[in-house]
Residue, then its C-alpha position, 0 to 999 in steps of 0.5 A: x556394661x553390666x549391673x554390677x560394673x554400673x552400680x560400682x561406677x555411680x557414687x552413692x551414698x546412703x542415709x547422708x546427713x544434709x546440712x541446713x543453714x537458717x539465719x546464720x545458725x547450722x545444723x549439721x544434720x537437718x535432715x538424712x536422705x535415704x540416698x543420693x546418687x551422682x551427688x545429683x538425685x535425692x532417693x527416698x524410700x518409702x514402704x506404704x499403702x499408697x504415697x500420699x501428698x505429704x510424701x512428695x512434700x517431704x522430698x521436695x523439701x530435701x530438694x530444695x534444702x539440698x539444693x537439689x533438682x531431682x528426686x526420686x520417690x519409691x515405693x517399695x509397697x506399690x504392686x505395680x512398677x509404675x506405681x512404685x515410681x515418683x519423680x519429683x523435680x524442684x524449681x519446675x513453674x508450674x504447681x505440678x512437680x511430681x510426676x508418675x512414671x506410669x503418667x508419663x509413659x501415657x502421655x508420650x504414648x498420646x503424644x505420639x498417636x497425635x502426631x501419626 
């Protein structure tokens, strides 16, 4: 399957307007992703130096509002690729929800040598 015939075969939908109901009160927009992809991950983008706390707060809000499981937070600023890619996961036990592509990539590598 090529790139253009998977982005055609996945639903998306940009800026989408999430609704929010608070004590019997709606709002019809609370707040808009950036995209959704599957109706199952929040994407949100984002253009700066360095993403800072309040960054990976910021989707797992949407998550959690969305009643969403998985995020993905990109920084299109970042030099690296790995550092261009945050996954955010709502409802994990531990305090930790965010994780770096470039993190992961280096404990399955460590994870591997230990068991060699």
């Amino acid at each position: 399957m090529t790139g253009n015939a998977i982005a055609k075969a996945t639903c998306r939908h940009r800026r989408q307007p999430i609704p929010v109901v608070y004590e019997q009160v709606r709002i019809d927009t609370a707040f808009r992703a950036d995209l959704i992809v599957e109706a199952k991950v929040i994407v949100e983008f984002k253009s700066v130096e360095s993403l800072l706390p309040v960054h990976k707060e910021q989707l797992l809000t949407y998550l959690r509002l969305a009643d969403k499981r998985l995020g993905l937070l990109i920084n299109l600023h970042a030099p690296l690729i790995e550092d261009r890619l945050t996954r955010i996961v709502n409802g994990l036990e531990d305090e930790d929800h965010s994780k770096s592509f470039h993190s992961i990539g280096h404990r399955l590598s460590y994870s591997r040598n230990r068991n060699e």
